[in-house]
DSSP file (Angstrom, degrees, kcal/mol; ACC not computed):
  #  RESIDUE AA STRUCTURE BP1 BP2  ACC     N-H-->O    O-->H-N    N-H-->O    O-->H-N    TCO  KAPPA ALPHA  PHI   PSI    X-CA   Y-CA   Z-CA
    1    1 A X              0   0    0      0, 0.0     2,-0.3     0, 0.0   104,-0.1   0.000 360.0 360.0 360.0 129.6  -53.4   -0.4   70.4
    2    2 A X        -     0   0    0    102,-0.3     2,-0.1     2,-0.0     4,-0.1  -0.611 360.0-146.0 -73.5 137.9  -54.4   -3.9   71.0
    3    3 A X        -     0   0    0      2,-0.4    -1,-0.0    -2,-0.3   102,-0.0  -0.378  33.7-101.4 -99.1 177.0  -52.8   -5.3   74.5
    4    4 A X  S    S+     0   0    0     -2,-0.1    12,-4.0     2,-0.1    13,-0.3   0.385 109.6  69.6-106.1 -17.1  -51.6   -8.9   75.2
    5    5 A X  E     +A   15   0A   0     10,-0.2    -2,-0.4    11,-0.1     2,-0.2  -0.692  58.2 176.4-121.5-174.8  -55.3   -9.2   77.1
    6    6 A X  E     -A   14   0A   0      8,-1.4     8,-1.0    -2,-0.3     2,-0.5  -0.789  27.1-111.7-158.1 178.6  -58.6   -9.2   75.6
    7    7 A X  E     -A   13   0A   0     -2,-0.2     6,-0.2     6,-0.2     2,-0.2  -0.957  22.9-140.4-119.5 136.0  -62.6   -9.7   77.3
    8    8 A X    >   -     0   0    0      4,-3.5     3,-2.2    -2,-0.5     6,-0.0  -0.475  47.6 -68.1 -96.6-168.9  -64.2  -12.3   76.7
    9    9 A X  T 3  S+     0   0    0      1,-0.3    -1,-0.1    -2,-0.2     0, 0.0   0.943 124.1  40.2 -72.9 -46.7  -68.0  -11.9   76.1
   10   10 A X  T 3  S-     0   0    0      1,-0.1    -1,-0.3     2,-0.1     3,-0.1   0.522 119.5 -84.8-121.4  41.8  -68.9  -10.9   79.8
   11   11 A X  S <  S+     0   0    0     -3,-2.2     2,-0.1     1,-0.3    -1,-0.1   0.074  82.7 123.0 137.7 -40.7  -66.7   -9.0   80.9
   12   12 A X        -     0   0    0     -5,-0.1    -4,-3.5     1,-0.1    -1,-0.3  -0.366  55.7-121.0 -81.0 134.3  -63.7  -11.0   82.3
   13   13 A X  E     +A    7   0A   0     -6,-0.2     2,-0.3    -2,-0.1    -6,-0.2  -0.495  32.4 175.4 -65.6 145.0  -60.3  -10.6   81.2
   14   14 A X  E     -A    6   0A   0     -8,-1.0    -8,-1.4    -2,-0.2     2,-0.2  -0.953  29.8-119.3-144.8 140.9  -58.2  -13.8   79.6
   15   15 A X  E >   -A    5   0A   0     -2,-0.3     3,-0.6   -10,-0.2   -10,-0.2  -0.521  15.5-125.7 -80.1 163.7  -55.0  -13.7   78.3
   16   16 A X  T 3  S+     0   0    0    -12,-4.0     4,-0.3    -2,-0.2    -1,-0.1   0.756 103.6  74.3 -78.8  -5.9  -54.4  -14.6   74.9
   17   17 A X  T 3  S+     0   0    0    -13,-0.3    -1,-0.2     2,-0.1     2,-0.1   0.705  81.9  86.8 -82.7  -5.7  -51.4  -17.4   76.2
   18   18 A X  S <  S-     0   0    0     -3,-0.6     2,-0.5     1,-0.1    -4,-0.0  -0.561  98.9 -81.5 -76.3 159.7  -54.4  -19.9   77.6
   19   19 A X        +     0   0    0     -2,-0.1     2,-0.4    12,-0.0    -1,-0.1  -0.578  55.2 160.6 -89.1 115.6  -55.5  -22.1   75.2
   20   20 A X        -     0   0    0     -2,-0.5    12,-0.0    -4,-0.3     0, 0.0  -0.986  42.2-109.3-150.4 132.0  -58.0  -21.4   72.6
   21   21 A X        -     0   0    0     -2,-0.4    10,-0.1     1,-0.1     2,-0.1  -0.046  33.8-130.8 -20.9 127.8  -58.6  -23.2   69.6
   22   22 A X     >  -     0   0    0      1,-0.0     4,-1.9     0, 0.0    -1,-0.1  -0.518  27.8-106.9 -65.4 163.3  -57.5  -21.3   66.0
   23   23 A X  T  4 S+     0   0    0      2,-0.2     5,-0.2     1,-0.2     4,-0.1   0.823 117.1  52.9 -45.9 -52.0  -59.6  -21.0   63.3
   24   24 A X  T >4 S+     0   0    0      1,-0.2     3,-1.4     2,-0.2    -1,-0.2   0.837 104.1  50.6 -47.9 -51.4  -57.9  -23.4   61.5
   25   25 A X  T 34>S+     0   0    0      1,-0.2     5,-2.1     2,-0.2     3,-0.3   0.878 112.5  53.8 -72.5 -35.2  -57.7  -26.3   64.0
   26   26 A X  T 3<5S+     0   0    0     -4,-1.9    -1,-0.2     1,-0.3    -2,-0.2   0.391 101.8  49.4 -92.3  24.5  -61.4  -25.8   64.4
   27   27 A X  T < 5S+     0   0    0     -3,-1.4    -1,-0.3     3,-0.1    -2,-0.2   0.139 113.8  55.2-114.0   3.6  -62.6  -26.0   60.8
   28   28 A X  T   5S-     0   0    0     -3,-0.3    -2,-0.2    -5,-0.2    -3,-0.2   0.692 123.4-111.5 -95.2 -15.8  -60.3  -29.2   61.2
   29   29 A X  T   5S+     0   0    0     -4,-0.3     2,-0.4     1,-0.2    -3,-0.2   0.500  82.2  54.1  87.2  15.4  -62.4  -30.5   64.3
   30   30 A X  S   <S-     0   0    0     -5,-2.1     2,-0.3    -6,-0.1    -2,-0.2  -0.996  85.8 -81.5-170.6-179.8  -60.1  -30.1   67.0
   31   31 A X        -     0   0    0     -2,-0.4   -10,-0.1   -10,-0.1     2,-0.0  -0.732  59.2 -95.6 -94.8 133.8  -57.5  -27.7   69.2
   32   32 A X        -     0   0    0     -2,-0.3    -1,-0.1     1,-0.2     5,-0.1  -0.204  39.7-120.8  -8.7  98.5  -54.1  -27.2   67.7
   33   33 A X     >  -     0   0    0      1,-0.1     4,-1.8     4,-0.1    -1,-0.2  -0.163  22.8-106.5 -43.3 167.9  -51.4  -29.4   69.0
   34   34 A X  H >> S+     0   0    0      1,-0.2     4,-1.4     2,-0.2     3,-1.4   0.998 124.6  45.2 -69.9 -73.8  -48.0  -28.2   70.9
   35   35 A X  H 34 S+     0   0    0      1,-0.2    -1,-0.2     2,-0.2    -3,-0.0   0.778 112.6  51.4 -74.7  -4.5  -45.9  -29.1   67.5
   36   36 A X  H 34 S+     0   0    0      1,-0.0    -1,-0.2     4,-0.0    -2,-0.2   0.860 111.3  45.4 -85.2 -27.7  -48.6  -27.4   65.2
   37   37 A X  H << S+     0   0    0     -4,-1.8    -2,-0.2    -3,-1.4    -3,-0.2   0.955 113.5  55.1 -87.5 -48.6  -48.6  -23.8   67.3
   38   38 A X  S  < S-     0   0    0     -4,-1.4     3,-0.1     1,-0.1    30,-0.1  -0.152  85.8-102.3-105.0-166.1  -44.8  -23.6   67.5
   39   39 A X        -     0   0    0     28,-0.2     2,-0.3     1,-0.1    -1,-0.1  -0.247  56.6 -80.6 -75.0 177.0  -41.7  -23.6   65.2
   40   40 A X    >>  -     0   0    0      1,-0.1     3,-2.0    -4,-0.1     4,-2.0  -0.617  39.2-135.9 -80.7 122.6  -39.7  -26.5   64.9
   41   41 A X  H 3> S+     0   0    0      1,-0.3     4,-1.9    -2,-0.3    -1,-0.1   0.737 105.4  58.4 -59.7 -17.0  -37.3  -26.5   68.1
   42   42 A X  H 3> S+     0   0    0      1,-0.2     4,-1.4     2,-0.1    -1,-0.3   0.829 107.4  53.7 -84.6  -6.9  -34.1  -27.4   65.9
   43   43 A X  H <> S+     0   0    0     -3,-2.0     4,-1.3     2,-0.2    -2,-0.2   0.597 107.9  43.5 -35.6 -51.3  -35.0  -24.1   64.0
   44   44 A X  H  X S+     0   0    0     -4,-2.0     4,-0.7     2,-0.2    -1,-0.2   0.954 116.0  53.7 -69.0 -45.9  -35.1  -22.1   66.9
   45   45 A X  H >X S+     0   0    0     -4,-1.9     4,-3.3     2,-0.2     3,-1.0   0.888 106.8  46.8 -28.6 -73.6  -31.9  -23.9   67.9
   46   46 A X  H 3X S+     0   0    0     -4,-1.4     4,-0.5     1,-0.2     3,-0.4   0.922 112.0  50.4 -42.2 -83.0  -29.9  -23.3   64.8
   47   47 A X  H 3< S+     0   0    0     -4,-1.3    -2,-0.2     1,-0.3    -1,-0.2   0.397 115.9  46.1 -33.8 -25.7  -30.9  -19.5   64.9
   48   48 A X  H XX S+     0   0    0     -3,-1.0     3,-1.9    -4,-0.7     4,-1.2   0.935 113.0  49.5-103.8 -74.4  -29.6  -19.4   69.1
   49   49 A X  H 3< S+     0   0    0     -4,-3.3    -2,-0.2    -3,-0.4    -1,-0.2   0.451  95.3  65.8 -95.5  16.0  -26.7  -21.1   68.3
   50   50 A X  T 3< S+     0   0    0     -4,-0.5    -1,-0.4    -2,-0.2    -2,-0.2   0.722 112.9  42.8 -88.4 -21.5  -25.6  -18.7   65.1
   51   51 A X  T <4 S+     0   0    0     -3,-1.9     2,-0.8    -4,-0.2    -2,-0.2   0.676  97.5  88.9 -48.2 -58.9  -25.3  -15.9   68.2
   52   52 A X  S  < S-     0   0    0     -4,-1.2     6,-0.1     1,-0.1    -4,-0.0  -0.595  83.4-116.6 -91.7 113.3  -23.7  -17.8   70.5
   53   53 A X    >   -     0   0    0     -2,-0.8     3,-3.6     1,-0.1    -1,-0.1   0.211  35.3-107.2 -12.3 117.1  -19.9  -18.1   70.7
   54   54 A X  T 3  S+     0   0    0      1,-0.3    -1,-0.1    -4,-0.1    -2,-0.1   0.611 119.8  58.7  26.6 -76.0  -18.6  -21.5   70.0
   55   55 A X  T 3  S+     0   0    0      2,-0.1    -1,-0.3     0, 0.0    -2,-0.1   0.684  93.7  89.8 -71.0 -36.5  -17.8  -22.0   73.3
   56   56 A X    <   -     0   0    0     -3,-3.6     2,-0.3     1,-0.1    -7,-0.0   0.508  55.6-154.7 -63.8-170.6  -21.5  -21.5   74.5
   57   57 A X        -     0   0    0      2,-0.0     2,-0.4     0, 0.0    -1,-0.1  -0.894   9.7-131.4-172.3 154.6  -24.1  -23.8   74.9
   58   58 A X        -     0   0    0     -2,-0.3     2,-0.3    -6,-0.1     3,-0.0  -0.961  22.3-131.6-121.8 119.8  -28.2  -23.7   74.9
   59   59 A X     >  -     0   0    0     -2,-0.4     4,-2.2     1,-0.1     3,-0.2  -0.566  18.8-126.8 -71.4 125.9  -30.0  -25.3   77.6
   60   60 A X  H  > S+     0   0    0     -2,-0.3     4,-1.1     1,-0.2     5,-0.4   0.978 117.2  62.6 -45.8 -62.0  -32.8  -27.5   75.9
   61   61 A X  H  > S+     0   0    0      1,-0.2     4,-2.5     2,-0.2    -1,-0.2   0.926 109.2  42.0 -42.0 -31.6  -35.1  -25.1   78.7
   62   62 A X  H  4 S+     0   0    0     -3,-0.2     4,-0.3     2,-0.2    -1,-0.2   0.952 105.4  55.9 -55.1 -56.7  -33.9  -21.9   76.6
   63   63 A X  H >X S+     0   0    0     -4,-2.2     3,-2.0    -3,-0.3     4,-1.5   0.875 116.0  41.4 -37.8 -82.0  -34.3  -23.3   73.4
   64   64 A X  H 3X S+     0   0    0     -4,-1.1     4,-1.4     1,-0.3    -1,-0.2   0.557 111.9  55.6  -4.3 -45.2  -38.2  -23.9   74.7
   65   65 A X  H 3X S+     0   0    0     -4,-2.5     4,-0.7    -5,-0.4    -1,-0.3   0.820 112.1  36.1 -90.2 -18.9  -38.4  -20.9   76.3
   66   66 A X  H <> S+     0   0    0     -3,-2.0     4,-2.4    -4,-0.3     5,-0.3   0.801 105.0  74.3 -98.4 -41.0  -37.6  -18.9   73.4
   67   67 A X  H >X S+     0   0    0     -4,-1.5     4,-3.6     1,-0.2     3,-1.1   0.990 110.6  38.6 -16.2 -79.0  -39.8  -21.8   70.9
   68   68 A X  H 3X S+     0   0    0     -4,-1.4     4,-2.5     1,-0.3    -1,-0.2   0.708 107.4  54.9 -66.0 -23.6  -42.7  -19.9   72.6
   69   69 A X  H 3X S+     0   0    0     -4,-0.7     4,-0.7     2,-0.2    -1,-0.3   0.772 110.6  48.1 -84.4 -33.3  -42.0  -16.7   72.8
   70   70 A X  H <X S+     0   0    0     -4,-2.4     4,-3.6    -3,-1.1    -2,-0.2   0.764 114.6  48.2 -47.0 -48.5  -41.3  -16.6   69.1
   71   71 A X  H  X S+     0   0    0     -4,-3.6     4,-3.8    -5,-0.3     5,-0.3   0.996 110.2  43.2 -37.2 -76.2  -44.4  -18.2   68.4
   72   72 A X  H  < S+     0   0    0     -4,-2.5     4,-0.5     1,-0.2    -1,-0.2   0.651 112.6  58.2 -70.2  -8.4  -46.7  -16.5   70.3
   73   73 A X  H  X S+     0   0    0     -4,-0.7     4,-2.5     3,-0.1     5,-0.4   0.896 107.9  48.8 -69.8 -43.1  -44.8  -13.1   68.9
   74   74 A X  H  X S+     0   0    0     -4,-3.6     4,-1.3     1,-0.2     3,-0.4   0.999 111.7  50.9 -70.7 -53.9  -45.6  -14.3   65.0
   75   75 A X  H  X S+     0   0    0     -4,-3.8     4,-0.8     1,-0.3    -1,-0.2   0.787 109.4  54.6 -70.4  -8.6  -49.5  -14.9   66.0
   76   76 A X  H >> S+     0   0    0     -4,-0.5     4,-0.6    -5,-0.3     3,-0.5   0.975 112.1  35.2 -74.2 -44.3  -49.6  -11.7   67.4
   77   77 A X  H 3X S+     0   0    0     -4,-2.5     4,-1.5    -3,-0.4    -2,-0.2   0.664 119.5  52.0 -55.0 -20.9  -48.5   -9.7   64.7
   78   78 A X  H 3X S+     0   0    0     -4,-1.3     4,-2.2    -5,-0.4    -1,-0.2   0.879 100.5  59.7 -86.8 -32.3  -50.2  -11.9   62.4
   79   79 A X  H <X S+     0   0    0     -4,-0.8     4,-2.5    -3,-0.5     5,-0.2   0.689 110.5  46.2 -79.5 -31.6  -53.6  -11.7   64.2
   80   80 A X  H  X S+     0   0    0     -4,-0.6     4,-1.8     2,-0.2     5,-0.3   0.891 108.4  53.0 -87.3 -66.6  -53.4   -7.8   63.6
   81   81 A X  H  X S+     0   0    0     -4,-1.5     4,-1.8     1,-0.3    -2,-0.2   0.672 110.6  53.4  -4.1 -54.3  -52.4   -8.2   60.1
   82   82 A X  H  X S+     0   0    0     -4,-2.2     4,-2.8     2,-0.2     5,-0.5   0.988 104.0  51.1 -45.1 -78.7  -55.4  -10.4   60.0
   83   83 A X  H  X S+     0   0    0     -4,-2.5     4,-1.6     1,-0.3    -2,-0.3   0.853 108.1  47.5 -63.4 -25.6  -57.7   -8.1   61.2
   84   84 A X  H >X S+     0   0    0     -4,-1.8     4,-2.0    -5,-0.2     3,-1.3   0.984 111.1  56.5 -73.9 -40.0  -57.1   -5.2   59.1
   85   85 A X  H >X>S+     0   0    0     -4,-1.8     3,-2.4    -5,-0.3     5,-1.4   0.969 113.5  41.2 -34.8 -59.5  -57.2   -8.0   56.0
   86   86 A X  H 3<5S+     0   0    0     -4,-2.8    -1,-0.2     1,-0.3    -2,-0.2   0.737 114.5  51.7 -74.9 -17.0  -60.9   -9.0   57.3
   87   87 A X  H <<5S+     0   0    0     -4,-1.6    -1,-0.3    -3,-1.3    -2,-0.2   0.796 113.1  42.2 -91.2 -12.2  -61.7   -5.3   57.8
   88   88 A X  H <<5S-     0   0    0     -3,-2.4    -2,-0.2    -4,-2.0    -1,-0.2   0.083 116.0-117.0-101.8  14.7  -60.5   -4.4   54.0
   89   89 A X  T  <5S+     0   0    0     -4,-0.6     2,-0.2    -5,-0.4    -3,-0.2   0.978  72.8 132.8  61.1  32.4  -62.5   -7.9   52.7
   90   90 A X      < -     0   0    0     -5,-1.4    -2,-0.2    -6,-0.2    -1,-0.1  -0.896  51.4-154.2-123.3 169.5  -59.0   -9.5   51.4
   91   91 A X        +     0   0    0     -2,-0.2     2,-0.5     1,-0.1    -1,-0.1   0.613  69.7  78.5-105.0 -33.3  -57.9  -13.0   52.2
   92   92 A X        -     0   0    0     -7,-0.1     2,-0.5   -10,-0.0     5,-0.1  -0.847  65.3-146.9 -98.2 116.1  -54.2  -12.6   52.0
   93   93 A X        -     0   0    0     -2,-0.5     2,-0.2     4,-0.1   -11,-0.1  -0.651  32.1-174.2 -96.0 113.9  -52.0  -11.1   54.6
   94   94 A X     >  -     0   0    0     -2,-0.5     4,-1.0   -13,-0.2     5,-0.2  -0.729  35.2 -88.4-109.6 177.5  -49.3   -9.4   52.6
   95   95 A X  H  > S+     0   0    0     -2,-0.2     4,-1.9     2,-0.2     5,-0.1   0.880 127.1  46.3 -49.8 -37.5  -45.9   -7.5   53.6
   96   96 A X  H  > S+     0   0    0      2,-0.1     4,-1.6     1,-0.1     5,-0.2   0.993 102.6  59.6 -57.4 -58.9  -47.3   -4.3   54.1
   97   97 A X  H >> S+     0   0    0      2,-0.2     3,-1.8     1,-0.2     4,-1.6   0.779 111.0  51.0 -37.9 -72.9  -50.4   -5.8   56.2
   98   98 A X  H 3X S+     0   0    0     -4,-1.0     4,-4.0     1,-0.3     5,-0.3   0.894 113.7  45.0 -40.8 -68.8  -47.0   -7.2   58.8
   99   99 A X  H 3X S+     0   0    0     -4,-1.9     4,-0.9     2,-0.2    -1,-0.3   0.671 108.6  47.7 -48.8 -27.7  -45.7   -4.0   58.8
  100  100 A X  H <X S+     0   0    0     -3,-1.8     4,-3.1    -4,-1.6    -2,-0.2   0.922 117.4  49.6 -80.4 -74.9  -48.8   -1.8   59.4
  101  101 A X  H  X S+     0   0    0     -4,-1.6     4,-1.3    -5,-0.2    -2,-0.2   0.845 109.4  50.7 -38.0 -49.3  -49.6   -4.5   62.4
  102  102 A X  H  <>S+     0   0    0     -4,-4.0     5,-7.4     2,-0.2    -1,-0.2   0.889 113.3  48.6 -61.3 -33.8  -46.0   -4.1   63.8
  103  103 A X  I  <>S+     0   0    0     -4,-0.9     5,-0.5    -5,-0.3     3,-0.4   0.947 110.0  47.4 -42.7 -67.8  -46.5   -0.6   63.7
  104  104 A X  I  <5S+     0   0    0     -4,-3.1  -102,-0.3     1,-0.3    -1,-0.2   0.512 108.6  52.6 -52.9 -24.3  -49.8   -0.5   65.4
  105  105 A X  I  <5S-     0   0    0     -4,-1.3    -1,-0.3  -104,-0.1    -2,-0.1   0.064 127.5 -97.6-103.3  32.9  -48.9   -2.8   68.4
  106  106 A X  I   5S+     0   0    0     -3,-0.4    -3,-0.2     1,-0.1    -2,-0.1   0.648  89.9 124.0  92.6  11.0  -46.2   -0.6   68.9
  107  107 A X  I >>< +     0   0    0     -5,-7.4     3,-1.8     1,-0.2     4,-0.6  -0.387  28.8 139.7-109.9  47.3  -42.9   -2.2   67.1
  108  108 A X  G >4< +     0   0    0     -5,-0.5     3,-0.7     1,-0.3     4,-0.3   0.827  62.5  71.2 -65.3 -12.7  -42.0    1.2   64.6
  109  109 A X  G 34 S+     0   0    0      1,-0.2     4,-0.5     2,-0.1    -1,-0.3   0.905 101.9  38.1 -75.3 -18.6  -38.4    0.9   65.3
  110  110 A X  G <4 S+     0   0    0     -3,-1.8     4,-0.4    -8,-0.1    -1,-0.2   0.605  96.6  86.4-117.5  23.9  -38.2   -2.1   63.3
  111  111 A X  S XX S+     0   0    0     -3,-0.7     3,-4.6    -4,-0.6     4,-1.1   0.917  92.2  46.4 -28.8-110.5  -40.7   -0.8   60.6
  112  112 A X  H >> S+     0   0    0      1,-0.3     4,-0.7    -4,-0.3     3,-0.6   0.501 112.0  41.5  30.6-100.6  -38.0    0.8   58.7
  113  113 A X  H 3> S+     0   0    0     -4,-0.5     4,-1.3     1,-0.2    -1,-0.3   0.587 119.3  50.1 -60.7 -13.3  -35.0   -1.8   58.4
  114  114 A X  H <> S+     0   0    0     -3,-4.6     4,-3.2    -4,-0.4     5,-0.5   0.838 111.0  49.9-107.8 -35.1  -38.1   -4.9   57.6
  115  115 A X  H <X S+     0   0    0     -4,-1.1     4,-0.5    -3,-0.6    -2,-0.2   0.742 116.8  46.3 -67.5 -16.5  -39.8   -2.2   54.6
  116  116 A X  H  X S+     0   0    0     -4,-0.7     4,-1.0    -5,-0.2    -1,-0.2   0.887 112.9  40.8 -74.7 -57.7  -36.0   -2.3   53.7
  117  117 A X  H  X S+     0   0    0     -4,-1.3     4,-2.0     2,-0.2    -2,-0.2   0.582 116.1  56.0 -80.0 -23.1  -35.3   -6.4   53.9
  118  118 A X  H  X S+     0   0    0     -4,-3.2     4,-1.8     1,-0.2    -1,-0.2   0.889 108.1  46.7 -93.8 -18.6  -39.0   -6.8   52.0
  119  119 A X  H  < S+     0   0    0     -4,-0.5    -2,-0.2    -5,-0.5    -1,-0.2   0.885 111.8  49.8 -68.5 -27.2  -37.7   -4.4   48.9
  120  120 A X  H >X S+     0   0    0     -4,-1.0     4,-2.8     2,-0.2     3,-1.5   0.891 109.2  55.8 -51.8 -52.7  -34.6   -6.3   48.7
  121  121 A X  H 3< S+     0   0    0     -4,-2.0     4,-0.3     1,-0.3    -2,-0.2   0.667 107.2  44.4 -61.1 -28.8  -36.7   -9.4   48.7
  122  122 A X  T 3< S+     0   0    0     -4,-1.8    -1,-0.3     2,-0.2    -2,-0.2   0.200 110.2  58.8-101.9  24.3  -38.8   -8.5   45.8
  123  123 A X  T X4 S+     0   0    0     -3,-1.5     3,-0.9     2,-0.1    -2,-0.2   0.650 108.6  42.7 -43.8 -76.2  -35.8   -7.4   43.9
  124  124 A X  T 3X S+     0   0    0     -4,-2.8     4,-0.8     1,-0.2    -2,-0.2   0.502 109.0  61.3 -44.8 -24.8  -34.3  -10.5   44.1
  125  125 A X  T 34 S+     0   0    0     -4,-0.3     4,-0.5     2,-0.2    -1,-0.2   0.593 113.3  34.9 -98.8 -41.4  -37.8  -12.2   43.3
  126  126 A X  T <4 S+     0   0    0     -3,-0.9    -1,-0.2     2,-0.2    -2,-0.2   0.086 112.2  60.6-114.0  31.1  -38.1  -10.6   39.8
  127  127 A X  T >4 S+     0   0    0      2,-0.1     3,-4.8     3,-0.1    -2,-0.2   0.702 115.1  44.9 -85.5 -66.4  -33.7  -10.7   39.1
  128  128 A X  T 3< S+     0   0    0     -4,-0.8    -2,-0.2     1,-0.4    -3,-0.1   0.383 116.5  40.6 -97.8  -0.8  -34.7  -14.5   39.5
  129  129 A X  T 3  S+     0   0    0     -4,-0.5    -1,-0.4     2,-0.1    -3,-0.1   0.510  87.8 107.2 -81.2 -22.7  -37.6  -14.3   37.4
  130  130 A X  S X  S-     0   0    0     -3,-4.8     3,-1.4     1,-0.1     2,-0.5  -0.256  85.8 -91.7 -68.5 157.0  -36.2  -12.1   34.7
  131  131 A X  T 3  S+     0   0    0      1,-0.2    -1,-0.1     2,-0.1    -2,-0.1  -0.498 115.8  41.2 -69.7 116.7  -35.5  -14.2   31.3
  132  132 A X  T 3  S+     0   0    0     -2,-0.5    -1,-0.2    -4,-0.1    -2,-0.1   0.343  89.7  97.7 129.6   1.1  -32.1  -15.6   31.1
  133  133 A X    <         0   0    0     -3,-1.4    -2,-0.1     1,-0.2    -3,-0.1   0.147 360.0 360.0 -95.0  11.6  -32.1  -16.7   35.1
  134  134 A X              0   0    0     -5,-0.1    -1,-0.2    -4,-0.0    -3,-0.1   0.337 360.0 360.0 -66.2 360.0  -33.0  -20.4   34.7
């Protein structure tokens, strides 16, 4: 099971939350900005306040705190996903590849209900594809 820490090349542990470049940002020439690694904070917002009562309120710190923690949850999963792509020679992280990765770091309880939500989704995908759906 991959852990939340890693070695770097001699020896020392680093976590993966200090900052290190993606791939992407460095075939671009530079390290990622703060609004390119996470989601868009009214996103996260909307999604908090669809939970919370009316009455409630979200502290801008919540909102933020939750920004990152979402984030850095999708590049973990995604990063595993990844590596089994790069270890089977394909380019495309597909729904299974998510699942396999949620599995493997250790998230099977929500295997199940997401193999559920992705069959629905490619149901829906060829209804709205079938001839006469325009």
């Amino acid at each position: 099971m991959v852990g939340m820490d890693a070695l770097r090349d001699d020896g020392s542990e680093h976590s993966q939350s200090e900052e290190a470049p993606s791939r992407d940002a460095t075939l671009k020439g530079g390290p990622l900005r703060e609004q390119d690694r996470f989601l868009p904070i009214a996103n996260i917002g909307k999604i908090m306040r669809g939970v919370v009562p009316d009455s409630g309120k979200i502290s801008k710190e919540a909102k933020e705190c939750i920004q990152e923690c979402v984030s850095e949850y999708i590049s973990f999963i995604t990063s595993e996903a990844s590596d089994r792509c790069h270890q089977e020679k394909r380019k495309t992280i597909n729904g299974e590849d998510l699942l396999y990765a949620m599995s493997t770091l250790g998230l099977e309880m929500y295997v199940e209900p997401l193999k559920a939500h992705l069959q629905r989704f490619r149901d829906s995908d060829k209804n709205a594809d079938a001839p006469g759906n325009e």
